[in-house]
C-alpha positions as CSV (number, residue, x, y, z in Angstrom):
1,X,-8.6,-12.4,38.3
2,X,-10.4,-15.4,36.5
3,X,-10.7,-17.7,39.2
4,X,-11.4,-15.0,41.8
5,X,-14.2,-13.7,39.7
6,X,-16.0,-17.5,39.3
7,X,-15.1,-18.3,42.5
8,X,-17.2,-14.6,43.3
9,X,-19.9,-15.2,40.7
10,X,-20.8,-19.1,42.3
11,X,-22.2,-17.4,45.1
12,X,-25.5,-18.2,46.2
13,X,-26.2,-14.5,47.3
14,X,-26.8,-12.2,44.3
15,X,-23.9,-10.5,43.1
16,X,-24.3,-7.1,41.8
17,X,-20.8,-6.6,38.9
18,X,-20.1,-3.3,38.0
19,X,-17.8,-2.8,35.2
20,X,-16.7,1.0,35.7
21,X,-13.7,3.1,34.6
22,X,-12.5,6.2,37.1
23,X,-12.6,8.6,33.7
24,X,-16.3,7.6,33.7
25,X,-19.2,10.2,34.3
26,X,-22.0,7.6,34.7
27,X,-20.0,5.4,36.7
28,X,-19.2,8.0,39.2
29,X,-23.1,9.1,39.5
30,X,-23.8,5.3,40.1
31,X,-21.7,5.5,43.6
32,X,-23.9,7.0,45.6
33,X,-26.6,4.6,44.0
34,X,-24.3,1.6,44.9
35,X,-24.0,2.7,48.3
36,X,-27.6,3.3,48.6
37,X,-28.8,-0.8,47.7
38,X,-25.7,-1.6,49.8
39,X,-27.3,-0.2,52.7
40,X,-31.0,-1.2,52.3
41,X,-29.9,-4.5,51.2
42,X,-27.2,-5.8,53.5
43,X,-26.3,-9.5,53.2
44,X,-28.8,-10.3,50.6
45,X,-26.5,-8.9,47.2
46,X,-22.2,-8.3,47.3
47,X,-21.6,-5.8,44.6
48,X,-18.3,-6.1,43.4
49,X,-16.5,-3.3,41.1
50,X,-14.3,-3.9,38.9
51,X,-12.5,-1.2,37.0
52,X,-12.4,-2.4,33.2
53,X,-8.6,-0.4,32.5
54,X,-7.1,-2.4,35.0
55,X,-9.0,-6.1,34.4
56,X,-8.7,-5.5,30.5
57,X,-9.2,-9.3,29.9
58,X,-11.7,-9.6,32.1
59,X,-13.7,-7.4,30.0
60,X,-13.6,-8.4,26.9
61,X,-13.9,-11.8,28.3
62,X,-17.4,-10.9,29.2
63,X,-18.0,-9.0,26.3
64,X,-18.3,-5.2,28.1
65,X,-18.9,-2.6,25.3
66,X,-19.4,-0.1,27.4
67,X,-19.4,1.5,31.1
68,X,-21.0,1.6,33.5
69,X,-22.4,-2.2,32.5
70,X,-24.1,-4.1,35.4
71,X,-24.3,-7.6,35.6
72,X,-26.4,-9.9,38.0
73,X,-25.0,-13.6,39.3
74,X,-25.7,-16.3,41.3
75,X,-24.9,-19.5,41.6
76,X,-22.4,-19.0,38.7
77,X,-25.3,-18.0,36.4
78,X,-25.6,-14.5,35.2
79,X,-29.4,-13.4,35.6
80,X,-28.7,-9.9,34.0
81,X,-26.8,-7.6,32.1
82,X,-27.3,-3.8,30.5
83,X,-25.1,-1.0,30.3
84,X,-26.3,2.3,31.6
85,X,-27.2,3.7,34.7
86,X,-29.9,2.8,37.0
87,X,-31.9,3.7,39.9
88,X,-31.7,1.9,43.2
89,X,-35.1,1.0,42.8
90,X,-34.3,-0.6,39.3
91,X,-31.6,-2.6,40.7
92,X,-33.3,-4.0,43.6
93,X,-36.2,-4.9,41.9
94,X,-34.1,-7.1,39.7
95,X,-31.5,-8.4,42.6
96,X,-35.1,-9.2,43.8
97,X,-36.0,-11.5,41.3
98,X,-32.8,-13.4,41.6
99,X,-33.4,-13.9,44.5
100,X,-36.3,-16.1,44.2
101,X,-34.0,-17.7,41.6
């Protein structure tokens, strides 16, 4: 999972990481939200999920205390990260300003 997720992260579209759990609340009221930038932003983010009880390492590898936690690459470099949930507008504003990154 590693190499997949650098080989995901050196992207020079914004990529959108949510570390979720399917147990999780939040995460699950985030879906719709996901779904939602998705759609009004097409080509210009990926959002990836990645469930954090299956890609343990992964994890703690990037330090996730909690979920939902969102994190915001490109070109390898990680832009953002906060756990909590957000509104679409929230998120786009800031896959926004990677952009001009």
């Amino acid at each position: 999972m590693k190499d997949a997720f650098q080989n995901i992260i050196a992207s020079p579209t914004p990529v959108l990481i949510d570390f979720f759990a399917t147990w999780c609340g939040p995460c699950k009221a985030m879906a719709p939200v996901l779904s939602e930038l998705k759609a009004e932003l097409g080509d210009r983010v990926r959002i990836i999920k990645i469930d954090v009880d299956i890609n343990t390492d992964l994890a703690v590898e990037m330090k996730v205390m909690g979920v939902p936690t969102f994190m915001v690459y490109k070109n390898g470099m990680q832009y953002w990260s906060e756990a909590g949930t957000f509104t679409k507008e929230a998120l786009k504003k800031i896959i926004e300003g990677v952009e001009n990154q």
